[in-house]
SEBA-660700 format. One record per residue (C-alpha): x, y, z; residue in one letter. Coordinates in Angstrom, 3 decimals. Example, Ala and Ser with C-alpha at 12.3 -4.5 7.8 and 13.67 -1.06 7.14 Angstrom:
{east->12.300 | north->-4.500 | up->7.800 | res->a} $
{east->13.670 | north->-1.060 | up->7.140 | res->s} $
! end
This chain:
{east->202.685 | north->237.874 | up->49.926 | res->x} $
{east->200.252 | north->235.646 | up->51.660 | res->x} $
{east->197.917 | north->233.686 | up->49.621 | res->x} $
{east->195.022 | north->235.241 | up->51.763 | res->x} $
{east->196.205 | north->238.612 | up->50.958 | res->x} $
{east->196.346 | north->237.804 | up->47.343 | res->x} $
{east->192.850 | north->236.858 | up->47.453 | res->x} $
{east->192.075 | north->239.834 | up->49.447 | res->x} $
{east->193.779 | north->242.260 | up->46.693 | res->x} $
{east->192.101 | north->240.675 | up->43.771 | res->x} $
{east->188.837 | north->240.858 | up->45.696 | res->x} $
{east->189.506 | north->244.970 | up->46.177 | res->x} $
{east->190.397 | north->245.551 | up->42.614 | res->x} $
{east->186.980 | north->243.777 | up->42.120 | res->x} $
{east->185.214 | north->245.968 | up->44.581 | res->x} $
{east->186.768 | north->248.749 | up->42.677 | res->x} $
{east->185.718 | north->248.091 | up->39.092 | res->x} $
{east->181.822 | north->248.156 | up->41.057 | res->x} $
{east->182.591 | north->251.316 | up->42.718 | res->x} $
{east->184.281 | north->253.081 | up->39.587 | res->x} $
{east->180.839 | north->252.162 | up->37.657 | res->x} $
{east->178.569 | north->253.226 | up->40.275 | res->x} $
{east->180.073 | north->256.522 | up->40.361 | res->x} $
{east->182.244 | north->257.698 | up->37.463 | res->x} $
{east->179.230 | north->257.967 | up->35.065 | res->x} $
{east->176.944 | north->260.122 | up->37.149 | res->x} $
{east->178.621 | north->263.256 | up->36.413 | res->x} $
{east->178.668 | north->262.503 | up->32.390 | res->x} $
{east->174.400 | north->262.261 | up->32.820 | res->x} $
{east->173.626 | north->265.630 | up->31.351 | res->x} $
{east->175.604 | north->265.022 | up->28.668 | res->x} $
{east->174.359 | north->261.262 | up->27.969 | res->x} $
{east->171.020 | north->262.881 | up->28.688 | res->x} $
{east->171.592 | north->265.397 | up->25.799 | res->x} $
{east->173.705 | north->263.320 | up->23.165 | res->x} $
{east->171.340 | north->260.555 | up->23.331 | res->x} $
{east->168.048 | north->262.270 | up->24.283 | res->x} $
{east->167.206 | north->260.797 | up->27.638 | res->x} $
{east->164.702 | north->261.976 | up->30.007 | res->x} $
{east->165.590 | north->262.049 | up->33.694 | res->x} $
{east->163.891 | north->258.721 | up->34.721 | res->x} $
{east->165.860 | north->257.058 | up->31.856 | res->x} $
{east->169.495 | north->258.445 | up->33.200 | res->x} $
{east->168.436 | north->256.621 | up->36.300 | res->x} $
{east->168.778 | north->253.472 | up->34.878 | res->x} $
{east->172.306 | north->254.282 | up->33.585 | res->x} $
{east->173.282 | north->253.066 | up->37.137 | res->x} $
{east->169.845 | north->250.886 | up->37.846 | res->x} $
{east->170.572 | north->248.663 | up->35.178 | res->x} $
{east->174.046 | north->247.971 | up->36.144 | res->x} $
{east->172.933 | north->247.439 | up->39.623 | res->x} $
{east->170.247 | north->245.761 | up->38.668 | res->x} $
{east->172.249 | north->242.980 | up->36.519 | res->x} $
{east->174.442 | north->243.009 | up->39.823 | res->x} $
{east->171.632 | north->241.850 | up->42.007 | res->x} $
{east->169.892 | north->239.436 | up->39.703 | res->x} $
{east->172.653 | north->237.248 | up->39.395 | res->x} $
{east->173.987 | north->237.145 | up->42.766 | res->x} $
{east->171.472 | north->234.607 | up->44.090 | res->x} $
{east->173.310 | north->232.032 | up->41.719 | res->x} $
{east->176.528 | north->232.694 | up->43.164 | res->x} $
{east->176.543 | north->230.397 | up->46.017 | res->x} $
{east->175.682 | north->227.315 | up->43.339 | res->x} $
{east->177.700 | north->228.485 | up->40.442 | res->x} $
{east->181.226 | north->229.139 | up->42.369 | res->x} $
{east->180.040 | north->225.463 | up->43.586 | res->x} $
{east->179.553 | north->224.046 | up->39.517 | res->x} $
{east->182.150 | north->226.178 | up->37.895 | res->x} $
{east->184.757 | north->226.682 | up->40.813 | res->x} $
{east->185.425 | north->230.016 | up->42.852 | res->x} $
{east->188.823 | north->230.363 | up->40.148 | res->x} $
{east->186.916 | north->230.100 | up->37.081 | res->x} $
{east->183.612 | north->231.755 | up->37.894 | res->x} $
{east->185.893 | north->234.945 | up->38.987 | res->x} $
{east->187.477 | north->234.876 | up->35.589 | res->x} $
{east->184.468 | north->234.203 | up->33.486 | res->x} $
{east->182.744 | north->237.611 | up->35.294 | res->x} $
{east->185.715 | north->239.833 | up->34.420 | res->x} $
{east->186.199 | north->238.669 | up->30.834 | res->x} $
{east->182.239 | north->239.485 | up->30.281 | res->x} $
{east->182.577 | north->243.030 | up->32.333 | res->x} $
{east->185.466 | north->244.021 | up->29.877 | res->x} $
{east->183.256 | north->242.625 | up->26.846 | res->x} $
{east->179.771 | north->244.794 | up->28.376 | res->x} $
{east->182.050 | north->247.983 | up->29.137 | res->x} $
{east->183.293 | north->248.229 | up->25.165 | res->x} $
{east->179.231 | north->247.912 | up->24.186 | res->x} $
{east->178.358 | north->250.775 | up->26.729 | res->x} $
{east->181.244 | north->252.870 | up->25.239 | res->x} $
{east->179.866 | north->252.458 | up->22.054 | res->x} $
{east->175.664 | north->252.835 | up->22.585 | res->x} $
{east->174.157 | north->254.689 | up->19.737 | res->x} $
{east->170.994 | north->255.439 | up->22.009 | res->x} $
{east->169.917 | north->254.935 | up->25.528 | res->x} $
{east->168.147 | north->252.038 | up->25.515 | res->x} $
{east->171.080 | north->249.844 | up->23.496 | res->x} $
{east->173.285 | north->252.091 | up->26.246 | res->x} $
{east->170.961 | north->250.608 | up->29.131 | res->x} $
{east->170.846 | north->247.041 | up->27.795 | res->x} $
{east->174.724 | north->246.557 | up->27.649 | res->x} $
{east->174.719 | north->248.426 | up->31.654 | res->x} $
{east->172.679 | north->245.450 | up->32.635 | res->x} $
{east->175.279 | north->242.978 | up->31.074 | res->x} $
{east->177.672 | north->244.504 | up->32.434 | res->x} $
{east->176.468 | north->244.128 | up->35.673 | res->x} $
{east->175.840 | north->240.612 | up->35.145 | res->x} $
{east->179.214 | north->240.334 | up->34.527 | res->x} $
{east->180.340 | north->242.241 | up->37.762 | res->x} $
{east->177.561 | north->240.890 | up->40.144 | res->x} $
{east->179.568 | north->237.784 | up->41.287 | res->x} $
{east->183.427 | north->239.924 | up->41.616 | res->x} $
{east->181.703 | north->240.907 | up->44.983 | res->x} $
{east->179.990 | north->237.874 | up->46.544 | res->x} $
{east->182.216 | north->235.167 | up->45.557 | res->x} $
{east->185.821 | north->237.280 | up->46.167 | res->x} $
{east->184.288 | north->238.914 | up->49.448 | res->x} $
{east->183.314 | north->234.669 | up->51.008 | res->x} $
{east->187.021 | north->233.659 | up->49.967 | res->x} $
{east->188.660 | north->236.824 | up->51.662 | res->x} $
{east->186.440 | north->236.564 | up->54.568 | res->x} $
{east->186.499 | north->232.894 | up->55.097 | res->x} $
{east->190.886 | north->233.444 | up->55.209 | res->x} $
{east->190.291 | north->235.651 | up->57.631 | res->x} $
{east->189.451 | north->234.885 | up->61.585 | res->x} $
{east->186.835 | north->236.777 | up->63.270 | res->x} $
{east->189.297 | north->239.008 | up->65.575 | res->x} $
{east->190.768 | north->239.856 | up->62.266 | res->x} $
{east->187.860 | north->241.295 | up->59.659 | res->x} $
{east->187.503 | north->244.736 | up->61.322 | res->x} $
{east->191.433 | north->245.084 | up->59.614 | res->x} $
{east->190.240 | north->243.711 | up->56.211 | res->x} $
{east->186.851 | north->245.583 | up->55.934 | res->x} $
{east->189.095 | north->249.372 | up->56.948 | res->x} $
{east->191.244 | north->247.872 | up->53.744 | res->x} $
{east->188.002 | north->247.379 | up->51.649 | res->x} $
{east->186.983 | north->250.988 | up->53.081 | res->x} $
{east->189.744 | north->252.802 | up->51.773 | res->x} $
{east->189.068 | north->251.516 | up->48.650 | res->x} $
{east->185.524 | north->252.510 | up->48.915 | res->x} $
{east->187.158 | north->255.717 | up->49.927 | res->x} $
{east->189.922 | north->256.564 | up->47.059 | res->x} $
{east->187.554 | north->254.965 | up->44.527 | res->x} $
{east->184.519 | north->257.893 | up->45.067 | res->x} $
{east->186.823 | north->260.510 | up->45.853 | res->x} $
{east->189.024 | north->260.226 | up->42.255 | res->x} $
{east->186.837 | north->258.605 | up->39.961 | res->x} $
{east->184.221 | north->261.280 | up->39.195 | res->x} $
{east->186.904 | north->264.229 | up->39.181 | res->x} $
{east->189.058 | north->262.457 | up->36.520 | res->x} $
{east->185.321 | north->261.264 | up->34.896 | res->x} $
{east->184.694 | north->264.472 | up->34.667 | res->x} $
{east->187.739 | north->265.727 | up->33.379 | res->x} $
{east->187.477 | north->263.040 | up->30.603 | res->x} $
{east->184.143 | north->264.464 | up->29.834 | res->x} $
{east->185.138 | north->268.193 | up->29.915 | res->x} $
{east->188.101 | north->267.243 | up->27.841 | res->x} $
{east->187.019 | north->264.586 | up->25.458 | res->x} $
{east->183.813 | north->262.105 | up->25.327 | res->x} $
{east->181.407 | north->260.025 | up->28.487 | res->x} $
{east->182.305 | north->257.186 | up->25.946 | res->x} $
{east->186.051 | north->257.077 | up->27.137 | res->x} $
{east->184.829 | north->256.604 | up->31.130 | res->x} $
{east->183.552 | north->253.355 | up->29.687 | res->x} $
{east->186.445 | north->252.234 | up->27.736 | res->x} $
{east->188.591 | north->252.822 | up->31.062 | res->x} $
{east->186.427 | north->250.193 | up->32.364 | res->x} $
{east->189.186 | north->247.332 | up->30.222 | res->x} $
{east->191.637 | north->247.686 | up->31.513 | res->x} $
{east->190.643 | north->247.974 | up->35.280 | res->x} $
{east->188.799 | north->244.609 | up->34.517 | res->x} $
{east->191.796 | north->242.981 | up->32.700 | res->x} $
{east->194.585 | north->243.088 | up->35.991 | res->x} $
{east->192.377 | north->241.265 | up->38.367 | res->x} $
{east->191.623 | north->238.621 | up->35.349 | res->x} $
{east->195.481 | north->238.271 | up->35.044 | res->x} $
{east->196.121 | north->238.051 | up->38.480 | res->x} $
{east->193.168 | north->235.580 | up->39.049 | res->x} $
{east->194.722 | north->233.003 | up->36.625 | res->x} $
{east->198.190 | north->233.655 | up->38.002 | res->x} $
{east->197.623 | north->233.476 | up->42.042 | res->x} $
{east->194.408 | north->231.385 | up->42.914 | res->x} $
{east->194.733 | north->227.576 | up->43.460 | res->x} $
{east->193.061 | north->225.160 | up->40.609 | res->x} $
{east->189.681 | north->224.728 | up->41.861 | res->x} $
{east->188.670 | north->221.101 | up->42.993 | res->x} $
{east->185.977 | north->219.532 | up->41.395 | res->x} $
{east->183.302 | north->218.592 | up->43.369 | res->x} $
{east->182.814 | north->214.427 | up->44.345 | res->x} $
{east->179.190 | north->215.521 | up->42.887 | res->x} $
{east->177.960 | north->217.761 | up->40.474 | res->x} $
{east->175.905 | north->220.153 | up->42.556 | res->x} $
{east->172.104 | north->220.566 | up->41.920 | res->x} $
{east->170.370 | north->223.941 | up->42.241 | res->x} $
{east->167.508 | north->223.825 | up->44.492 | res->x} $
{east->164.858 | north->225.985 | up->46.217 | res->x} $
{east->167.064 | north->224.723 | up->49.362 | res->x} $
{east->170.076 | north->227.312 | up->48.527 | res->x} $
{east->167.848 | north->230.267 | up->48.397 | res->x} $
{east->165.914 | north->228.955 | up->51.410 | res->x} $
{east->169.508 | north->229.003 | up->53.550 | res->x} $
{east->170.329 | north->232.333 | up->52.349 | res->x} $
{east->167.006 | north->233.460 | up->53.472 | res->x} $
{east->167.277 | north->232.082 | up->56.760 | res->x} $
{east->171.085 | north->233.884 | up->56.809 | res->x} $
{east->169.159 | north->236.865 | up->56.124 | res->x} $
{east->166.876 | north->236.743 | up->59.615 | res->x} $
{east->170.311 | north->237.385 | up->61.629 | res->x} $
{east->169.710 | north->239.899 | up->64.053 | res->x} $
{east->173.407 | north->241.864 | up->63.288 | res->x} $
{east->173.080 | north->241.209 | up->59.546 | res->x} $
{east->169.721 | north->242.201 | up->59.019 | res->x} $
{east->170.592 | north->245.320 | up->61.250 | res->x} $
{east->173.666 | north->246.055 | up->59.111 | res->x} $
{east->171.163 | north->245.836 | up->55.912 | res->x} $
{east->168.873 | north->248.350 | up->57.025 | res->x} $
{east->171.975 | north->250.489 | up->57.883 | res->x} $
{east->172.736 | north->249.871 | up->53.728 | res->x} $
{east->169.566 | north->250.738 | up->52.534 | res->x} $
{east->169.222 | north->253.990 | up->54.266 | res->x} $
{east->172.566 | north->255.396 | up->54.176 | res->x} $
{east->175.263 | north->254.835 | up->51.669 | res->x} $
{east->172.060 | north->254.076 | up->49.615 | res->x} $
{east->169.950 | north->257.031 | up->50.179 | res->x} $
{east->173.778 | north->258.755 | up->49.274 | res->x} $
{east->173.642 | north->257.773 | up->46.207 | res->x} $
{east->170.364 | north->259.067 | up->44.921 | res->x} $
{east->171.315 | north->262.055 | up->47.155 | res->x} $
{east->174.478 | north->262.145 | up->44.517 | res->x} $
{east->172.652 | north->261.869 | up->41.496 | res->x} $
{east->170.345 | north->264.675 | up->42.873 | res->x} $
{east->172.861 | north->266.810 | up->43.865 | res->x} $
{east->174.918 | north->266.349 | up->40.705 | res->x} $
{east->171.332 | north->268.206 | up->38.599 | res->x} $
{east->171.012 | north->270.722 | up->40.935 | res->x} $
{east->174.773 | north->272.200 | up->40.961 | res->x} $
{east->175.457 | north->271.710 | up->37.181 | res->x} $
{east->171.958 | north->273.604 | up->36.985 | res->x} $
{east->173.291 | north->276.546 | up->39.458 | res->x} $
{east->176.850 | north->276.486 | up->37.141 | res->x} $
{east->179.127 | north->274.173 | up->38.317 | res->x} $
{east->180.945 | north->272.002 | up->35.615 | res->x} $
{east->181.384 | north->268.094 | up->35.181 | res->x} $
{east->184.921 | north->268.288 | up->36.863 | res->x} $
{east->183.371 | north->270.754 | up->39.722 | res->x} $
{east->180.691 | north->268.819 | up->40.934 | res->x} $
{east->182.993 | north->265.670 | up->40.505 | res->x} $
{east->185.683 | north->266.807 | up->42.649 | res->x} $
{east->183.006 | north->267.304 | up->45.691 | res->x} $
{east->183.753 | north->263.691 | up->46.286 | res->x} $
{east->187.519 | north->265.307 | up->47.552 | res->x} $
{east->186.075 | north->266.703 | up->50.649 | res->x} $
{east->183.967 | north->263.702 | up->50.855 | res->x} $
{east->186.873 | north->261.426 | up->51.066 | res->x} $
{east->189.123 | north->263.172 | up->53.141 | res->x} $
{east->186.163 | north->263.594 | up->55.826 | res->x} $
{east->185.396 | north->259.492 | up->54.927 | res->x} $
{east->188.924 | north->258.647 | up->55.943 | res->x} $
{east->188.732 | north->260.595 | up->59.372 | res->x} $
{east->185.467 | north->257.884 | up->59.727 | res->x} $
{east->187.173 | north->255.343 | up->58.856 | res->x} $
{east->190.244 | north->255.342 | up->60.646 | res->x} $
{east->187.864 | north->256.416 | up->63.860 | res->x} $
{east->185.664 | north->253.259 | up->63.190 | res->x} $
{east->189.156 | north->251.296 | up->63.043 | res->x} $
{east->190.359 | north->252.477 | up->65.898 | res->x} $
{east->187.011 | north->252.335 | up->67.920 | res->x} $
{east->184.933 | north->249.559 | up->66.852 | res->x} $
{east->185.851 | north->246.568 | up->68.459 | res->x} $
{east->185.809 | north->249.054 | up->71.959 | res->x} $
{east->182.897 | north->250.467 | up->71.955 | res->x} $
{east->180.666 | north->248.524 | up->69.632 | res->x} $
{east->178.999 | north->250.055 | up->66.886 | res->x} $
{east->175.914 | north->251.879 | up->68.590 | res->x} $
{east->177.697 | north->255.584 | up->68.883 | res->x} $
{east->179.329 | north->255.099 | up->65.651 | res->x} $
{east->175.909 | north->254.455 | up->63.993 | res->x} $
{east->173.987 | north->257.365 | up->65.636 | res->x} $
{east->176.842 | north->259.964 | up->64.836 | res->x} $
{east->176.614 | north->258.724 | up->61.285 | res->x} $
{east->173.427 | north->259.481 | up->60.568 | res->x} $
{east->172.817 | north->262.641 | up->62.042 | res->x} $
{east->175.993 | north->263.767 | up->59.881 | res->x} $
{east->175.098 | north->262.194 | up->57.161 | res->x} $
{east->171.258 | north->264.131 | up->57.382 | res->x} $
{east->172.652 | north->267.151 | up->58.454 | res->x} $
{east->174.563 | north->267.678 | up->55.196 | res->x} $
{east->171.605 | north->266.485 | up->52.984 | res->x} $
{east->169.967 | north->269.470 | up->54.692 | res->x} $
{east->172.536 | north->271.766 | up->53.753 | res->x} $
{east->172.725 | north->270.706 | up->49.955 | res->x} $
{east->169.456 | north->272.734 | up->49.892 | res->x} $
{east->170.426 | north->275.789 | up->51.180 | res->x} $
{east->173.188 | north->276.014 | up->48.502 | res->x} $
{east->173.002 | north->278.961 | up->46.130 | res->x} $
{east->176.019 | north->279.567 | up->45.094 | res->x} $
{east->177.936 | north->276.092 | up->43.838 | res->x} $
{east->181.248 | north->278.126 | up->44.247 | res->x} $
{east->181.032 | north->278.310 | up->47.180 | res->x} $
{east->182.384 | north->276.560 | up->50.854 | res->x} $
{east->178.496 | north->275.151 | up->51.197 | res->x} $
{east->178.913 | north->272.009 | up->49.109 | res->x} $
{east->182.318 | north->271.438 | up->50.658 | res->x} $
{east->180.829 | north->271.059 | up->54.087 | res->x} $
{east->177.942 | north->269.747 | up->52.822 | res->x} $
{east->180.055 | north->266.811 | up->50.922 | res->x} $
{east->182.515 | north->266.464 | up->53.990 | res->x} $
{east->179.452 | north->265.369 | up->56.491 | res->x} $
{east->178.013 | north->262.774 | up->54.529 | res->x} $
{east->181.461 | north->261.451 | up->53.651 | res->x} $
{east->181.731 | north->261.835 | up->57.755 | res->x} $
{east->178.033 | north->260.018 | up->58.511 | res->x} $
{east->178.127 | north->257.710 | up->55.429 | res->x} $
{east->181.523 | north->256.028 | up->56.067 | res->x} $
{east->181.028 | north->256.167 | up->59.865 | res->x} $
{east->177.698 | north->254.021 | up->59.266 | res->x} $
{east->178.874 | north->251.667 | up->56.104 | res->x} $
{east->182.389 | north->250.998 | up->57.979 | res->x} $
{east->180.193 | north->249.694 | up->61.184 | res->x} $
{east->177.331 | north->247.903 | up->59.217 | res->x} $
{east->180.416 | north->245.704 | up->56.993 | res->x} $
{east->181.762 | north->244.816 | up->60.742 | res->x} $
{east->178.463 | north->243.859 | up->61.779 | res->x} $
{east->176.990 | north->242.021 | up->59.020 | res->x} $
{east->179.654 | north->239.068 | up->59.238 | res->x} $
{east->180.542 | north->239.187 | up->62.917 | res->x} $
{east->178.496 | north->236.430 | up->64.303 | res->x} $
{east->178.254 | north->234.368 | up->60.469 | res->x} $
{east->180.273 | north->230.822 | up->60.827 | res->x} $
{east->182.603 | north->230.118 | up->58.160 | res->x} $
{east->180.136 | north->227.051 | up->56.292 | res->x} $
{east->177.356 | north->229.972 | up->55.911 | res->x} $
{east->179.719 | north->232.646 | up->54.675 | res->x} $
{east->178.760 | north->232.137 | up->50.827 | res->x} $
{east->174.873 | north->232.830 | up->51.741 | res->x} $
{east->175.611 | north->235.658 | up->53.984 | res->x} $
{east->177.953 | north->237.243 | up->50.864 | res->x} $
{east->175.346 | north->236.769 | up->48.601 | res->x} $
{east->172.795 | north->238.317 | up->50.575 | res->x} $
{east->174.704 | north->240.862 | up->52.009 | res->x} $
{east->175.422 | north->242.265 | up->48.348 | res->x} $
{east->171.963 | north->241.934 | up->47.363 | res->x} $
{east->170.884 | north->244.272 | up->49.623 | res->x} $
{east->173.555 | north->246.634 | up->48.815 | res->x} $
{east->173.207 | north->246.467 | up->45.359 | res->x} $
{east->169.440 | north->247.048 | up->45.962 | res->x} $
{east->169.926 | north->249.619 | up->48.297 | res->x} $
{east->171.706 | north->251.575 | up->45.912 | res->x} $
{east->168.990 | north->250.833 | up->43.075 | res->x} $
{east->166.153 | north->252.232 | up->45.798 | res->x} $
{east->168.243 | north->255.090 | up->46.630 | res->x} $
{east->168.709 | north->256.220 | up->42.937 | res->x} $
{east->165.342 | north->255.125 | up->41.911 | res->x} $
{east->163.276 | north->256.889 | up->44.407 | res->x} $
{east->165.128 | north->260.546 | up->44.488 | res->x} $
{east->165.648 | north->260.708 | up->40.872 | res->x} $
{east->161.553 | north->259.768 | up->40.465 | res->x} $
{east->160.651 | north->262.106 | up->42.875 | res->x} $
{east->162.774 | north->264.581 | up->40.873 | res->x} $
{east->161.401 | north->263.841 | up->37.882 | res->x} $
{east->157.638 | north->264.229 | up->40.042 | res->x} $
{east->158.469 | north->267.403 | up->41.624 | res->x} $
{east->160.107 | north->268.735 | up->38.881 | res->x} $
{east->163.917 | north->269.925 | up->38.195 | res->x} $
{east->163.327 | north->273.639 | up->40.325 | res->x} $
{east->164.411 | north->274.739 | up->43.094 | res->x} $
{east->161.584 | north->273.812 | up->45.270 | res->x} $
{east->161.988 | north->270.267 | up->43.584 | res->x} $
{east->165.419 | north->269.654 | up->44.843 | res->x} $
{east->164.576 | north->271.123 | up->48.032 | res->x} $
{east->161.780 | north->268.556 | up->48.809 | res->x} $
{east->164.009 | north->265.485 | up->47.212 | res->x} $
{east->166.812 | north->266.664 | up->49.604 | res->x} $
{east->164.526 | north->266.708 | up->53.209 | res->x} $
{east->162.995 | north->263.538 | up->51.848 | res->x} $
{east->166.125 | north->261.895 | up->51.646 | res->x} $
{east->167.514 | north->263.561 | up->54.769 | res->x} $
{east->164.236 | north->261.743 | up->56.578 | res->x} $
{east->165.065 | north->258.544 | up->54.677 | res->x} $
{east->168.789 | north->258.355 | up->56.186 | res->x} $
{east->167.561 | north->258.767 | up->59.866 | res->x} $
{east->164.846 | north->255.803 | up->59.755 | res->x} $
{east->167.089 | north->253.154 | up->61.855 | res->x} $
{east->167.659 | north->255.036 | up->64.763 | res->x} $
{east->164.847 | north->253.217 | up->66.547 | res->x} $
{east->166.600 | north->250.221 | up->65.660 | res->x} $
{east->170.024 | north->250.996 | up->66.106 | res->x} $
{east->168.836 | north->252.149 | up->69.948 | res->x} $
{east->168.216 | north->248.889 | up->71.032 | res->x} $
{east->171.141 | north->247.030 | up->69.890 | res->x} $
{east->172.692 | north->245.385 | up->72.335 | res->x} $
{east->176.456 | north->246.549 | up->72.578 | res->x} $
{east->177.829 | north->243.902 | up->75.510 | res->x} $
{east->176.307 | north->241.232 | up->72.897 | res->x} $
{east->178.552 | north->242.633 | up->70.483 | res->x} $
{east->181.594 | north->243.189 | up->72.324 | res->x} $
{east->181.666 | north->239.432 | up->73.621 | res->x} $
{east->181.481 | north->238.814 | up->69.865 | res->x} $
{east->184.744 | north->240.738 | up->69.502 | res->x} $
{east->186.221 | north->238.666 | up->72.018 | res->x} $
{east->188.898 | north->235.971 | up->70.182 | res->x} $
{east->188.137 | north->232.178 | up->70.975 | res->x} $
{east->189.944 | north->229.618 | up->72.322 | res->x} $
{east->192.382 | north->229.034 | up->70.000 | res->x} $
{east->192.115 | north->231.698 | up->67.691 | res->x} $
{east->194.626 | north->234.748 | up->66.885 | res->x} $
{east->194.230 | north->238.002 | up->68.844 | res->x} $
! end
């Protein structure tokens, strides 16, 4: 194995342990909710505190992979995450069970930054599209199977034991790490944090294609995940059990690998305009259906589930091949770092808003109706934008240099 592709793997099993922990706990809510007597807006933060440790920290990463070393910063975030995920598994009430969620993410916020600028960086530019459809299917197999088998674990025994799962995940990439990366070198000079790191990220940040791919974040595979959380209510409230309203993420993954495989295949010849478009209509069209649902038994949710998986990997897919496409290797730390921030926020926005409009409207019928258009209208904002990109721009981007492998 390539020493890029080890770097690459290690970097995946870190995207996964962030994706297991953004999803496997949402269908255990109503029973953290009960057990530990938490209102709705407080089962939001379950997953806003996590995210929120996630994003706080990630503005460091640029200077502390630089102080520490890429190696040993890596290891140092996956020894904590193991350490946070035994303290969540163990909360004796919401607020202790909050607290160690936000450590946790601390611990997790700089897997994602700091492995995503090595893999990237070993990668050329003609080559990423192949990388980012790896990191997809992980973003695809991760949904799909975590909250079934979370919610088998919670049918069947405790939510504590979807936290203790957590050490294990966290302890193979920490193994790995210390077996397969090089030694870091230590730097001629000890690097000083300034005002000047967060002043290049924010100038990464004004890149037409990257700040285009953010928006993209914010109101898609963001807006999903409050959609999730409100969806997850709604059918336990109509019936459905933990391991039913898990396993909706099946039809959501099969119809996300169809997305992803087309944006694979497609991408780098027609650009990522059409993909875009088609994503979000899908992805709106079967928020819309989530409130016509009645019956949770039914074939509704399943082609309800299968279009967002459809409109929200067709649009996440393209926006990850757009963010780093025109990004030059020396800027690829700041563009990781604020790349994540906005997903991690986006995801924090998405949760926060629908589950507060929830708790607003209140948990009836005609509550969940008006989260679900409001998020549907939320996922179909960047059209306007996404019109006017330029796809001959992008396809010259596609293009391999001089020199560089096709």
């Amino acid at each position: 194995m390539s020493y890029r592709a080890k770097v690459a793997l290690v970097y995946l099993l870190g995207f996964s342990l962030d994706l297991v922990n953004m999803f496997v706990a949402n269908v255990a809510y109503p029973e953290i909710g009960h057990e530990l007597r938490a209102t709705v807006t407080q089962l939001a933060w379950v997953g806003n505190a996590y995210m929120l440790g996630l994003t706080a920290i990630i503005p460091l990463s640029v200077w502390l992979a630089a102080v520490l070393g890429e190696r040993r910063l890596i290891a140092a975030s996956l020894a904590l995450f193991a350490l946070a995920s035994v303290g969540v598994a163990q909360a004796g009430s919401i607020e202790t069970l909050i607290g160690w969620r936000l450590v946790q993410g601390l611990g997790g916020g700089l897997l994602i930054p700091v492995g995503q600028a090595m893999a990237y960086r070993n990668y050329p530019v003609s080559e990423r599209a192949g990388l980012t459809s790896r990191m997809m299917l992980v973003a695809l197999l991760i949904p799909a199977l975590s909250p079934a088998l979370g919610g088998l674990i919670v049918d069947h025994a405790s939510w504590r034991w979807i936290f203790y799962a957590n050490v294990p995940l966290a302890l193979l990439p920490l193994l790995l790490t210390g077996l397969w990366f090089k030694p870091d070198v230590r730097p001629a000079q000890r690097p000083v944090f300034s005002h000047r790191g967060l002043w290049s990220a924010a100038q990464v940040a004004r890149i037409p294609l990257l700040r285009l791919a953010m928006l993209v974040y914010l109101c898609v595979p963001g807006v999903f995940i409050g959609t999730q959380l409100v969806a997850i209510l709604y059918l336990r409230g109509l019936g459905a059990s933990a391991a039913q309203t898990g396993a909706l993420m099946l039809p959501w993954a099969l119809a996300s690998g169809v997305a992803i495989v087309f944006g694979k295949r497609y991408f780098n010849r027609i650009g990522p305009k059409p993909l875009l478009l088609a994503g979000m209509l899908a992805q709106a069209l079967g928020i819309l259906l989530l409130a016509l649902i009645v019956d949770p038994h039914g074939a509704l949710p399943i082609i309800a589930y299968g279009l967002m998986g459809l409109g929200g990997s067709l649009c996440s897919s393209s926006a990850y091949n757009c963010a780093f496409l025109d990004i030059d290797p020396p800027r690829m730390g700041q563009a990781s770092a604020v790349w994540n921030i906005n997903r991690q926020l986006s995801f924090c926005f998405g949760a926060a808003l629908l589950m507060g409009l929830l708790d607003l409207f209140g948990s009836n019928p005609a509550g969940f109706r008006e989260c679900f258009l409001i998020a549907a209208a939320l996922t179909l904002l960047p059209l306007l934008v996404v019109f006017r990109l330029d796809t001959p721009a992008v396809l010259a981007l596609l293009t391999p240099k001089q020199g560089e492998p096709a």
